[in-house]
Structures are given as C-alpha cells and as structure tokens.
C-alpha positions in Angstrom: 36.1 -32.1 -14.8 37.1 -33.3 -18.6 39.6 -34.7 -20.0 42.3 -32.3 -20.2 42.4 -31.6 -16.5 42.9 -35.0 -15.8 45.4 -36.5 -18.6 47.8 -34.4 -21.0 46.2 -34.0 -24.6 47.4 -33.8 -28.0 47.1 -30.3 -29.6 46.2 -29.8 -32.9 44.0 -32.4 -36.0 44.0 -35.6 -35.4 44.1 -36.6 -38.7 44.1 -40.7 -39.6 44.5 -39.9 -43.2 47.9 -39.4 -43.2 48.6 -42.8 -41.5 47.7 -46.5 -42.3 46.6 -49.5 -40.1 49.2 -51.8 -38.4 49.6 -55.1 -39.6 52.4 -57.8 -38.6 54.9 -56.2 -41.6 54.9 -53.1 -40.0 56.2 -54.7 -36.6 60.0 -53.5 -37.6 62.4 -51.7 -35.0 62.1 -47.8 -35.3 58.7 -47.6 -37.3 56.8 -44.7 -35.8 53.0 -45.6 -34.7 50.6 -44.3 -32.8 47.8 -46.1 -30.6 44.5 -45.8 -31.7 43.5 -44.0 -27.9 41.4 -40.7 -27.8 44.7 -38.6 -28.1 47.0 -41.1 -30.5 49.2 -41.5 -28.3 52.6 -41.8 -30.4 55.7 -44.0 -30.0 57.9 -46.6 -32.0 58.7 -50.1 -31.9 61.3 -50.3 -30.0 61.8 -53.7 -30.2 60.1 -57.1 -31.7 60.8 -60.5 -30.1 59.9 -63.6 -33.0 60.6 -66.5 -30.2 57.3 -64.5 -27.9 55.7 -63.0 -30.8 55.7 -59.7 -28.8 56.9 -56.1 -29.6 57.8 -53.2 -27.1 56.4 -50.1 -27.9 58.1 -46.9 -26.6 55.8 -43.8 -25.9 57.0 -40.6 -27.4 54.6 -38.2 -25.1 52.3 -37.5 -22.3 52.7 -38.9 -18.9 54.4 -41.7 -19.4 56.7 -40.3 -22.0 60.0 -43.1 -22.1 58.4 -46.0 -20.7 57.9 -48.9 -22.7 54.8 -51.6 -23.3 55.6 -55.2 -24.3 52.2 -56.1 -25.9 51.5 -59.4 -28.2 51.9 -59.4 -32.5 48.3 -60.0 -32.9 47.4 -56.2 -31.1 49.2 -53.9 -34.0 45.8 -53.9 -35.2 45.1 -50.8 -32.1 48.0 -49.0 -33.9 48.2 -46.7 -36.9 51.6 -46.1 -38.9 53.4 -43.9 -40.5 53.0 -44.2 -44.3 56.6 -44.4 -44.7 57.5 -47.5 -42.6 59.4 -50.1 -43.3 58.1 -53.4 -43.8 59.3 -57.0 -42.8 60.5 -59.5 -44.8 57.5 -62.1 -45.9 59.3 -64.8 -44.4 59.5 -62.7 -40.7 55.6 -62.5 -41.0 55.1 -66.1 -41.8 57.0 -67.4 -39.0 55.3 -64.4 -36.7 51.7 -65.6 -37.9 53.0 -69.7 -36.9 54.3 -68.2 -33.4 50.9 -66.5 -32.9 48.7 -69.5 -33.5 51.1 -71.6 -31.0 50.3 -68.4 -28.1 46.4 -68.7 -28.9 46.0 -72.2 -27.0 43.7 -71.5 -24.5 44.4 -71.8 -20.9 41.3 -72.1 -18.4 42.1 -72.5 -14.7 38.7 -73.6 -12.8 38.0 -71.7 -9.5 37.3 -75.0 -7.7 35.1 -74.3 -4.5 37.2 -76.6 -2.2 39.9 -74.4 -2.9 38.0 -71.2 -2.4 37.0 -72.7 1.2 40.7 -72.8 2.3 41.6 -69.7 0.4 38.9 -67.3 2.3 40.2 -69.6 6.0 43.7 -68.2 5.2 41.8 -65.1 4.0 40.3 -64.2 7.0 43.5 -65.0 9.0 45.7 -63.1 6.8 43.2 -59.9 7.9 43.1 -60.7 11.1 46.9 -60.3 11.1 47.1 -57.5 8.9 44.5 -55.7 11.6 47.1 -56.7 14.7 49.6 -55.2 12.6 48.4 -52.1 11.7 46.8 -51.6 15.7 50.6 -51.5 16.6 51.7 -49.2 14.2 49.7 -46.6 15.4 50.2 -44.0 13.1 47.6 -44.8 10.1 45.1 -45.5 13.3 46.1 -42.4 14.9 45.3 -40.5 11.9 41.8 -41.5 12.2 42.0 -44.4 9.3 40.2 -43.7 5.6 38.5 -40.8 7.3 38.2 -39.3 4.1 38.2 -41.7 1.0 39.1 -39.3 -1.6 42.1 -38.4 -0.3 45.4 -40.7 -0.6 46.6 -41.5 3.2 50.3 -41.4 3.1 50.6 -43.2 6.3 49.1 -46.0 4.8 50.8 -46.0 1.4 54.1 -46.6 3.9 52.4 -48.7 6.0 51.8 -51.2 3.2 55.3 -51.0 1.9 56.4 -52.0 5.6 54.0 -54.7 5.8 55.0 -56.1 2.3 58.7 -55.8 3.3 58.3 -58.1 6.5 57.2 -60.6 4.6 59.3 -60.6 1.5 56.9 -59.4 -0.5 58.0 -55.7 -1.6 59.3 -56.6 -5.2 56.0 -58.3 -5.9 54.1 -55.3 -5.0 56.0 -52.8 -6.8 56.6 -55.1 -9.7 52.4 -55.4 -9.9 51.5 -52.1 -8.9 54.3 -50.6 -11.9 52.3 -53.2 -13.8 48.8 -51.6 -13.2 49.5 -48.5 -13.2 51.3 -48.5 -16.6 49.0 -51.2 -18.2 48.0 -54.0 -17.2 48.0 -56.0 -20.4 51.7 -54.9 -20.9 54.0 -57.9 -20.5 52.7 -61.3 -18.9 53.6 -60.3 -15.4 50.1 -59.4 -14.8 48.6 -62.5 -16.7 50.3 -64.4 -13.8 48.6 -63.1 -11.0 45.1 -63.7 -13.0 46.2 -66.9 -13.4 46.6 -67.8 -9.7 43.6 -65.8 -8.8 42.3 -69.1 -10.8 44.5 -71.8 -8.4 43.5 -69.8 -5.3 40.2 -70.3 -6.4 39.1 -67.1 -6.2 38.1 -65.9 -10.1 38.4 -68.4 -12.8 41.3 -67.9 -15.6 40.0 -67.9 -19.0 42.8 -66.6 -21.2 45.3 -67.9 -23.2 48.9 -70.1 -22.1 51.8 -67.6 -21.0 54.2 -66.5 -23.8 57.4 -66.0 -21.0 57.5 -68.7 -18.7 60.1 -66.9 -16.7 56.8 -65.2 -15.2 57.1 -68.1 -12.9 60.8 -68.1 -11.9 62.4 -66.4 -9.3 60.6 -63.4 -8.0 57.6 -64.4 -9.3 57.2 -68.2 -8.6 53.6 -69.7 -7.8 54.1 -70.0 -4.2 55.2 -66.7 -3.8 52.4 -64.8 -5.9 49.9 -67.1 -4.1 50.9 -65.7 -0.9 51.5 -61.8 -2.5 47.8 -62.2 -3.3 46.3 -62.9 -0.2 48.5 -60.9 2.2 47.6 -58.0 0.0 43.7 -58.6 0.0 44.0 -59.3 3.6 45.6 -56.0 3.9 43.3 -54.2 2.2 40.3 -55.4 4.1 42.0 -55.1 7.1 42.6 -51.1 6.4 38.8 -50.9 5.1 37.1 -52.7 8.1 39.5 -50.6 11.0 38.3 -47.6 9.1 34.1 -48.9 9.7 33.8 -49.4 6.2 32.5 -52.5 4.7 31.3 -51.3 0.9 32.0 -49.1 -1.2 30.9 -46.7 -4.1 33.0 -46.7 -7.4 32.6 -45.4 -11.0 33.6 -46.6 -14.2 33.8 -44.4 -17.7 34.6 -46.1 -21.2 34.5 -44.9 -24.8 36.5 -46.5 -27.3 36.1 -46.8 -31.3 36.2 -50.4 -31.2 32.9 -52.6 -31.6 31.5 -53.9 -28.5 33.0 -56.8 -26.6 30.4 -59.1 -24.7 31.9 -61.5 -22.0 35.9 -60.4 -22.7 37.2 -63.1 -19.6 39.1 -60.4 -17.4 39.9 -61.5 -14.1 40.0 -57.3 -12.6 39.0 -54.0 -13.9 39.8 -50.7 -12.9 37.6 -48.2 -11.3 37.3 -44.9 -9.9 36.3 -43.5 -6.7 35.3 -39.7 -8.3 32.2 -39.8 -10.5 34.4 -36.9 -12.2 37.3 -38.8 -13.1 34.8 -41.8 -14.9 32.8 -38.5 -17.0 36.2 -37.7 -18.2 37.1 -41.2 -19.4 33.5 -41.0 -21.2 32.4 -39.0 -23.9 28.9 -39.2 -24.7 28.7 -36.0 -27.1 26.8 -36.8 -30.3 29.0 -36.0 -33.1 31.9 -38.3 -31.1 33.8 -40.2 -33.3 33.3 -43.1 -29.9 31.3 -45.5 -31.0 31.0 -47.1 -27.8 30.6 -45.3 -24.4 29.5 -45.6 -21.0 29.2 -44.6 -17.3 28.6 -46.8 -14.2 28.3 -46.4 -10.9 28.5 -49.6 -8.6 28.5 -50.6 -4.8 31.2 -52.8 -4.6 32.2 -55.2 -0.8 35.6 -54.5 -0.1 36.1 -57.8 -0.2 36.3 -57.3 -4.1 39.1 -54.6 -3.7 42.2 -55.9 -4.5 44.2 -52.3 -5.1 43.2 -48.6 -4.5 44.9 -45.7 -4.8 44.6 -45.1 -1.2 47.5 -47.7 0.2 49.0 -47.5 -3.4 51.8 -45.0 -4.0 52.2 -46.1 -7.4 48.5 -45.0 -8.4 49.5 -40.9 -7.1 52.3 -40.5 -9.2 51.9 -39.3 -12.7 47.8 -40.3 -12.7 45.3 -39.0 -10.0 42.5 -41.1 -10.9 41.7 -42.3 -7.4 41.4 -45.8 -8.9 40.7 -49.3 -7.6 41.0 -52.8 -9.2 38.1 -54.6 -8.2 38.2 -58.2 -8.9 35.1 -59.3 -11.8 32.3 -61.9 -11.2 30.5 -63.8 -13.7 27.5 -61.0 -13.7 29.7 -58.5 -14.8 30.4 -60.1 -18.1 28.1 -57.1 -19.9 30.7 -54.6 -18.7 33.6 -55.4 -21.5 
C-alpha cells in the first residue's frame, strides 16, 4: 500500500526554488505558505495572535481542506513562502521574538509515584466500572467484542460516546479526539492533557508553560480533564480485556527532512495497527530527498493505549490509518 492510497497527493514538481523559508516577518495575514510535509501541503496565515505569539494556518488542500492549525511563532521555520509575501513591520517581529522568549520557560510536572499509586487504585476501579457497563449494554458484547482488530466496531465507537455522555464527559472527548486527529500540536488543548498526565502521575511533563490559560477554564478545568483521562483509559482497557486481549501489536513509519531529534519529551505518539499503513508513512528509497526514516514494530500492554481508532469515530473519518496513541516511557526516548 503507498502513499497515495492512503492520503491525497500533490500532482505535479515540487519545486522549493520558487519559494523561500519562513521566518517571523513573514507571519502576516493572507501570505501564502506551504508546510514543509512530503506533499507541501499549502495554506495561508489566516491569522497571527502577538499577546500568544501564535498564528493559524488555514489548509488550502487535501483531506483536511478548510480547517485551521493554531501553531507557535517559533515553527514558521516548517513552512516555505511565497516569494511575494508581505513582510511585518520590524517593530511586530521585535515584540514577537520578546513574546517568544516569555513562552520558552520551561514547565516540568514530576510523575510522583505516591500519586501514580492512587491513580492506578482509581484506575483499576474506573475499568472495573467501565466493564459493568459495557456487560449491560449488550450490544458491543453481543457482537463478539474486538473480534477482529483491524476493523472499526461501530457498536463501540457509540458505546463510548454513551459512556462519556453519562458522565459529562462528551465535549472533552470530542474536543481531544478533533484535537488528535487534526494535529496534536495544534493549539494548547492537547498540551493540557500532557500536562495532567504529569499531576495524575502517570508520564512526566517536560514542555514548556501554556500560552492560553483558558485551556484550564470551563470545559477544560483540571478536575474535569483529570477525570476525562482516567474514565477514558479505564474504558479502553475495559473493551480490550472483555475482548481476551491483554497486548498488542502496533507499527510506526516516519520520514521527515529534518535532522534527528534524540529525547524530544512527548508525553504520546501515534501508531498504527497495519504494518501497511506505517510502510506508507516511510520512505526508504535511496535517492529520497528524507533524510531521516524509519519503521517499527512494537508489542505494546493495553494499558499503554490511551486512544484507537477502534472506539474512536473521529480517527474513521477523513484518515483510515487504524491508529492508536500509546502513551511514551522513558525507553522510548530514541524514537523522536
């Protein structure tokens, strides 16, 4: 299976001559860019935001054609522009480069193991309940479970939206799953849940401090993304150890132009379940123009799963990657 099957693909030269590398001047509304991915994917600034020192960036094709990523200042340098854009004012980049430096402070959140303790109690709870639940719903059990994992089971795509909805928990899930699926470094919605993966104490947060701290208001508030966290890994197992399955085997593909990255701190990464789908995300050809690229193939617990395209809806729409975000460990450091 290669690429094309899998993603829409530009037609025609690729050609990086007739653009120039972002920088923070180019970071003006309506410049045309494209991102520095295997097919340059194209788009424009839609918008730039001095007070987070964020822009949006609106994609002008493929599958997600219309939707828009908020990403920080500092990552124009994955973008190529038009050799016609405007520029910004020297005074706009100045005060862009001071709001950058304030956003670098580093934020570390320890997973403390007397956390951890209580986390996995209300862990093991949380499954046992999501088990009870889904016994008395019948209909994913009736089906016969995950009886076969490379197919999406629709019973249980609405059986998690039910269970979520109970407990008040739907527009966390949709919010995150949205956030996934589209990319997960778009906005700070994301960096929130990393960061209480840290307070839960299940995978240390080694980042930087939040640009929007409305991340933690309303919806999205500590105490409510604590407990979207575990009901959803509860969840998750619960499905997995109903269906006899207690591991299980995923595949990762990678190549990228960019130099290698030891020990990146990500707190999940996304894999596949179809060695086909991580070939296509690889290309290992000679004359690539990839500088970097690999394939892996990994037994992971299910305790490590936190979403799969199996209870996800989100993850079948536009993509058919049969994907799962696995949370990372220390060990796996040499992936990034």
């Amino acid at each position: 299976m290669s690429l094309v099957s899998i993603h829409q693909q530009h037609v025609g030269p690729l050609n990086d001559d007739d653009y120039c590398s972002g920088r923070l001047g180019l970071l003006v509304v309506g410049n045309r860019c494209r991102l520095l991915d295997g097919r340059r994917t194209p788009g424009t600034i839609e918008a730039m935001d001095l007070r987070t020192a964020m822009f949006t960036f609106r994609i002008a094709a493929y599958e997600d054609e219309g939707k828009c990523w908020e990403l920080p200042a500092e990552s124009v340098t994955r973008f190529q522009f038009h050799r016609d854009s405007v520029e910004a004012p020297q005074e706009t980049v100045r005060e862009l480069r001071r709001r950058i430096k304030l956003f670098e402070r580093p934020l570390n959140v320890s997973a403390d193991s007397s956390i951890r303790e209580k986390t996995d109690q209300a862990l093991r709870r949380l499954t046992e309940e999501a088990k009870t639940w889904l016994r008395d719903s019948k209909a994913f059990l009736n089906s016969g479970g995950i009886s076969n994992i490379m197919r999406s089971e629709n019973l249980l795509t609405s059986d998690l939206t039910n269970y979520m909805g109970e407990r008040n928990l739907l527009m966390l899930e949709k919010e995150t799953a949205k956030s996934i699926v589209l990319n997960p470094y778009s906005g700070e919605w994301i960096k929130g849940m990393w960061i209480m993966l840290g307070v839960l104490g299940i995978r240390e947060y080694r980042g930087t401090v939040p640009r929007t701290e409305e991340i933690f208001e309303g919806p999205g508030r500590e105490e409510l993304r604590k407990e979207y966290i575990l009901n959803r890994l509860g969840f998750v197992r619960a499905a997995f150890e109903l269906s006899g399955i207690d591991e299980v085997l995923l595949y990762r593909g990678m190549a990228t132009e960019s130099k290698w990255q030891i020990g990146r701190p990500v707190s999940m990464t996304s894999w596949t379940f179809s060695r086909e789908v991580a070939e296509s995300f690889a290309d290992l050809g000679k004359r690539s123009r990839f500088i970097n690229s690999y394939i892996i193939k990994r037994t992971f617990p299910v305790s490590k799963l936190f979403m799969t395209f199996i209870e996800t809806s989100e993850m079948n729409e536009q993509y058919h990657e049969a994907e799962a975000m696995v949370l990372t460990s220390d060990e796996d450091a040499c992936l990034w």
